[in-house]
C-alpha positions in Angstrom: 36.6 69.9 105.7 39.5 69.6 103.8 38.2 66.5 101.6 35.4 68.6 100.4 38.1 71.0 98.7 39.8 70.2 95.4 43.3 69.6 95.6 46.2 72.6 96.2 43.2 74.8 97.8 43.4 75.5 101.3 41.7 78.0 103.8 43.7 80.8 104.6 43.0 84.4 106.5 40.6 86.1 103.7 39.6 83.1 102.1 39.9 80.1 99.8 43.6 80.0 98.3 45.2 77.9 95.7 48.6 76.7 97.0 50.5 74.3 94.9 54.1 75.0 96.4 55.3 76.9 98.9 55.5 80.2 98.6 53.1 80.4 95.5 49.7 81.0 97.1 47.0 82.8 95.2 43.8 83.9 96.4 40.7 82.8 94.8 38.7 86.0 93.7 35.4 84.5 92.9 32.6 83.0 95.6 33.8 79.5 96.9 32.5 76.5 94.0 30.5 78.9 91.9 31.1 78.5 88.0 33.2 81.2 87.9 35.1 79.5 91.0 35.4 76.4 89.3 36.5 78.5 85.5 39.1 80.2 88.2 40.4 77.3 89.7 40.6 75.1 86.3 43.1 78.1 85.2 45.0 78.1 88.3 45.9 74.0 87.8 47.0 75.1 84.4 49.2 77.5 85.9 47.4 80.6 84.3 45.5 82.9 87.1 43.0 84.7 85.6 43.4 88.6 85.4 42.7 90.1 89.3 39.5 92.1 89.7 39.1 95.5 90.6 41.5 98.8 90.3 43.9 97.6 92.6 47.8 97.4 92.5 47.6 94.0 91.8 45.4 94.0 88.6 47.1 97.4 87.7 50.5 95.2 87.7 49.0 92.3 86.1 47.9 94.6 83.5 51.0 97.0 83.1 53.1 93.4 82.8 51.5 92.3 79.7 51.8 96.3 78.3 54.1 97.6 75.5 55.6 99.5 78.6 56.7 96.4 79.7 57.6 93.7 77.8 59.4 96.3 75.0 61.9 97.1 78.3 65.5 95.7 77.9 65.5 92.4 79.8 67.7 94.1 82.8 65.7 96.6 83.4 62.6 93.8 83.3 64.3 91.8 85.8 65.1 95.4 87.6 61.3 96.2 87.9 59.9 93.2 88.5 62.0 93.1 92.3 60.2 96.6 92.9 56.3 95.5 91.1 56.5 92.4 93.6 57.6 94.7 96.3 54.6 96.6 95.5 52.0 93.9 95.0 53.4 92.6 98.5 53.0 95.8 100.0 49.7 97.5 98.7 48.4 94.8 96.5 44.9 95.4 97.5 44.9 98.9 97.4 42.8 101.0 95.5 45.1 103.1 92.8 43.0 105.7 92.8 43.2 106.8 96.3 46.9 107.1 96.1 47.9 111.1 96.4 51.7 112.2 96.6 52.0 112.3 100.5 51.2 108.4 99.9 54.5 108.3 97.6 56.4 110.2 99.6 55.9 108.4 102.9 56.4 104.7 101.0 59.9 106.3 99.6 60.9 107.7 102.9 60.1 103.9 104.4 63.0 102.9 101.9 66.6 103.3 102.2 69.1 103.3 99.1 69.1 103.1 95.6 65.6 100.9 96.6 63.7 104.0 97.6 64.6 105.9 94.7 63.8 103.2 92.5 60.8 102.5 94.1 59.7 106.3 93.1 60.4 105.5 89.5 58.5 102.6 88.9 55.5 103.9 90.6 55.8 106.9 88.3 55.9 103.9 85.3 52.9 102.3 87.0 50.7 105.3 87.4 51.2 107.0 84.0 50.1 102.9 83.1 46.9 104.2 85.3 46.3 107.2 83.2 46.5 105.4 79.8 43.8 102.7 81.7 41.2 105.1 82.9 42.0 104.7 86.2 43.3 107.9 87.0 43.6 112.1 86.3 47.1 112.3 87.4 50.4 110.6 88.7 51.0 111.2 92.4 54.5 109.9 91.8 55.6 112.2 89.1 58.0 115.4 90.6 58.3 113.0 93.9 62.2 113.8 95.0 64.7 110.6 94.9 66.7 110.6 97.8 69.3 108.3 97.6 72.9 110.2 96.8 75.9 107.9 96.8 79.3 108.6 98.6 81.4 109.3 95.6 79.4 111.7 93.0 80.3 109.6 90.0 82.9 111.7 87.6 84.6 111.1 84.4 88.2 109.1 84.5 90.9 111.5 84.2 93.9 111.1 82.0 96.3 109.6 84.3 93.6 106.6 84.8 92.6 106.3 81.4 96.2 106.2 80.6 96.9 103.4 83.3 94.1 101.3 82.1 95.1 101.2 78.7 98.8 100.4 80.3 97.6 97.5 82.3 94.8 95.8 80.6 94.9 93.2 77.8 92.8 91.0 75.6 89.3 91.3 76.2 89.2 93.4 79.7 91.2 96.3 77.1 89.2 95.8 74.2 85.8 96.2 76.1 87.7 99.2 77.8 88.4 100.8 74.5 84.6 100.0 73.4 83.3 102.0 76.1 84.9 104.9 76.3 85.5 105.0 72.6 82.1 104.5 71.8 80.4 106.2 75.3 78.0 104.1 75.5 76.6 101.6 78.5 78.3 98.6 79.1 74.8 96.7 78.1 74.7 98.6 75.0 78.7 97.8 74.2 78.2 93.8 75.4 75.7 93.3 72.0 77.8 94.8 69.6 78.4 92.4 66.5 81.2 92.3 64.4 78.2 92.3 61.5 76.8 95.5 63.2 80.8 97.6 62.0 80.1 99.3 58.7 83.0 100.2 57.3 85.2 102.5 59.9 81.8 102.8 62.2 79.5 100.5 64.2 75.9 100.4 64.2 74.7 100.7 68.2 71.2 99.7 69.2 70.9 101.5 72.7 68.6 99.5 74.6 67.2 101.6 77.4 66.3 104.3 75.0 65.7 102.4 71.4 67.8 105.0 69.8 69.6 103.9 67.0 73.3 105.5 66.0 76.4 105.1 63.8 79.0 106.5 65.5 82.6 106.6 63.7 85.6 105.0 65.9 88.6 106.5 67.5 91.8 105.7 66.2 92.3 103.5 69.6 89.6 101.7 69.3 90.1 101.2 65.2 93.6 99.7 66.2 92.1 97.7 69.4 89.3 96.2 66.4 91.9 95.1 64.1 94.4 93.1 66.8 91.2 91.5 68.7 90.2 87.6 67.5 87.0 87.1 66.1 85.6 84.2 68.2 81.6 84.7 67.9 79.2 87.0 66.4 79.5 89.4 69.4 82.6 91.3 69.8 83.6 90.8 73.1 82.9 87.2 73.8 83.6 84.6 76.7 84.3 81.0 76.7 83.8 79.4 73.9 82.4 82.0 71.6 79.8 83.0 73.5 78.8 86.6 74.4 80.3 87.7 77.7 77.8 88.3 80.1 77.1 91.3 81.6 78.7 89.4 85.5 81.7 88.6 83.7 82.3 92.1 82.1 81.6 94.1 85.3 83.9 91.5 87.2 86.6 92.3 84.7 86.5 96.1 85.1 86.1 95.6 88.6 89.4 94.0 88.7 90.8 96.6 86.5 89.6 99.8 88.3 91.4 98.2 91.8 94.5 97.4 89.8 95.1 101.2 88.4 93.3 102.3 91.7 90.2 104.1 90.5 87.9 104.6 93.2 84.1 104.3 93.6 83.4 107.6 91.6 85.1 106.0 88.7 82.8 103.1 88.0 82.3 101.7 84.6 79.3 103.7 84.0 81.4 106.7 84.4 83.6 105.9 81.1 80.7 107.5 79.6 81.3 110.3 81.4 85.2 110.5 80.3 83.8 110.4 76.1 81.3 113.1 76.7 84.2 115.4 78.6 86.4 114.6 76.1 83.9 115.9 73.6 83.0 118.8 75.6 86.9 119.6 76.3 87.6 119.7 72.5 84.6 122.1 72.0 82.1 120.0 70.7 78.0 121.3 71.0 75.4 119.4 73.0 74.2 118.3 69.4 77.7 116.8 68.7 77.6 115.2 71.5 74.3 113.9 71.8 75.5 112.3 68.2 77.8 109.9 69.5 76.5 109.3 73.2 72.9 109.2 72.1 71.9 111.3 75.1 68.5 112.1 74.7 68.5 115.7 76.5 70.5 118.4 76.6 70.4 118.3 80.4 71.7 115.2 80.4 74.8 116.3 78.2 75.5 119.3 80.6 75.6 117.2 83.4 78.2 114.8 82.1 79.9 117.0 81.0 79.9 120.2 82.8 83.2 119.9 84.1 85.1 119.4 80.9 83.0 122.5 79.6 83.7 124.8 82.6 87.5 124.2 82.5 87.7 125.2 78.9 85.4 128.1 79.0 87.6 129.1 82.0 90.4 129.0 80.2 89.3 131.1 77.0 88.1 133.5 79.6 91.1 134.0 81.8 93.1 134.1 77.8 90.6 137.3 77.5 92.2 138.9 80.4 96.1 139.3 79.1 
């Protein structure tokens, strides 16, 4: 009977649950008013729940959340995972993690549609090399699994006549985060922390925060000029009301706005400005070691796929010079 429960539990399919809200219940793992129950449920009212039991998804999660893996993770790409890890604890919360084998992976991804499926694939990959490090595991089933997802326009760098059309018709902050990007070639996230304390002498100081690397990368004379016009209103550089560091919502919106002003389509996203420095690069000859110098790219493969165009075009061109 209900008034021989403590208060928030209730009997649900599988056993005793502590529900305090909606939406927030959490199964009790020990037996029903044993010690350990009553240890459980004291944790539960002070809205700790003990660690789950077992090698499930569930404690593997638990576990992986309070990991260096984890919590050292830029807090986008925190708030990223954690919509896939409660997918997963949903999903297969209760499963055993070592009975997972690739055709497990494959088939959850191919029950996925977009960017999710794909994304799903890496985290898991995260999740099971977690496994490996725990003792739970040999191997990663989710490691060489295939993303899927391929978006309508294949990203590419700007070309000139956009780059110059940008720089025609934006002003104030929308330019001066332009000129930050693709001066710098590094992601928007990286350019919205930039400090004015972080420039040392005609160079900045970038913290990249999805791959820790740490760079001084020289400016452009653009972006030099763009520096010395722009206000100094906070300790970022590109700030919003009031002095405070424009948010990541506000500085998308703006080149959002901007790209459908100057007409730049979907494969000329924001992202893609890093693109347009690493082409430039490539174009004026620069190595993959140059390049990785100011982009922070972390593999040569990633170099040659931003900029493999740019490098094709000018090899082309010394070639064809070869034939006269």
């Amino acid at each position: 009977m209900k008034r021989d429960r403590p208060k928030y539990v209730c009997v649900k399919p599988g056993g005793l649950y502590f529900w305090r809200r909606p939406g927030s219940a959490v199964k009790m793992q020990s037996e029903p008013f044993t010690d350990a129950w009553w240890s459980e449920y004291a944790l539960l009212l002070k809205g700790t729940p003990p660690p789950p039991k077992g090698k499930t998804f569930r404690a593997l999660i638990a576990s992986y959340k309070r990991s260096d893996r984890f919590t050292k993770r830029a807090p986008r790409t925190r708030r990223d995972y954690d919509k896939v890890l409660a997918f997963v604890e949903d999903r297969l919360g209760g499963q055993d993690v070592g009975k997972v084998r690739r055709h497990h992976v494959v088939a959850w991804r191919d029950q996925n549609t977009g960017r999710f499926a794909d994304y799903l694939v890496q985290v898991l990959r995260v999740l099971f090399e977690h496994a490996i490090d725990k003792g739970w595991r040999d191997d990663n089933p989710a490691k060489g699994v295939q993303t899927v997802y391929r978006p309508s326009g294949t990203r590419k760098a700007w070309p000139d006549d956009l780059v110059r059309a940008a720089r025609e018709t934006a002003t104030g902050e929308t330019l001066l985060l332009f000129e930050l990007l693709v001066g710098t070639g590094q992601r928007i996230g990286d350019v919205l922390r930039m400090r004015w304390s972080d420039i040392a002498g005609d160079a900045i100081h970038v913290g990249q925060g999805k791959t820790g690397a740490e760079l001084w990368v020289p400016f452009t004379d653009r972006l030099r000029e763009t520096l010395r016009e722009a206000p100094r209103r906070g300790e970022t550089i590109l700030t919003g009301k009031r002095g405070r560091p424009l948010s990541y919502r506000a500085a998308a919106d703006r080149m959002r706005k901007l790209r459908a002003t100057i007409g730049a389509g979907e494969a000329h996203d924001t992202h893609a400005l890093r693109y347009t420095t690493t082409a430039e690069l490539a174009a004026l000859g620069c190595d993959d070691d140059l390049i990785m110098a100011v982009t922070g790219h972390r593999t040569k493969a990633m170099v040659a796929k931003y900029a493999g165009a740019a490098r094709q075009k000018v090899r082309a061109i010394e070639a064809q010079k070869r034939r006269k």
